[in-house]
N, C-alpha and C positions, 0 to 999 in steps of 0.2 A: 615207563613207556618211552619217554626220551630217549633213554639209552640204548633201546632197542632200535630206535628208526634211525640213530649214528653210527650202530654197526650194521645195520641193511644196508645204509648209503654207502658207507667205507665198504663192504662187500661186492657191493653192486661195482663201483669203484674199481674194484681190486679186478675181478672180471673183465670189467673192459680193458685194464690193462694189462691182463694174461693174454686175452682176446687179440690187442694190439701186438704184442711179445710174438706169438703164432705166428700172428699174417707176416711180420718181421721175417721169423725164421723161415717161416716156408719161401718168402720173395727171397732170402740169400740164398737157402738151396738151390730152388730156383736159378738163380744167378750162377754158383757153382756149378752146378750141369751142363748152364752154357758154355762154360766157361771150358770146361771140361771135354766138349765137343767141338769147339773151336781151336782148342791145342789139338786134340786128335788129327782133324782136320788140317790145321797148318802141318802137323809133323809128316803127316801120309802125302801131301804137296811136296813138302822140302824130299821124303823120298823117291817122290816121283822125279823130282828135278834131277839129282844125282844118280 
């Protein structure tokens, strides 16, 4: 029984650290997109300049 409720806990555990890993990745995507939409942006400006 012991051993059992140590690896529930370590699972549970491991979960919210996948859980966390996720919302990481998705906020960098996230991030890259903008990112990605703002150099568009500056590049279609600088053409516009010239």
């Amino acid at each position: 029984m012991k051993k059992k409720k140590k690896t529930e806990r370590n699972s549970k555990f491991g979960e919210i650290k996948r859980n966390e890993a996720s919302e990481k990745g998705l906020i960098l995507h996230e991030t890259i997109e903008n990112f990605t939409i703002i150099k568009k942006l500056i590049l279609s400006t600088r053409v516009q300049f010239f």
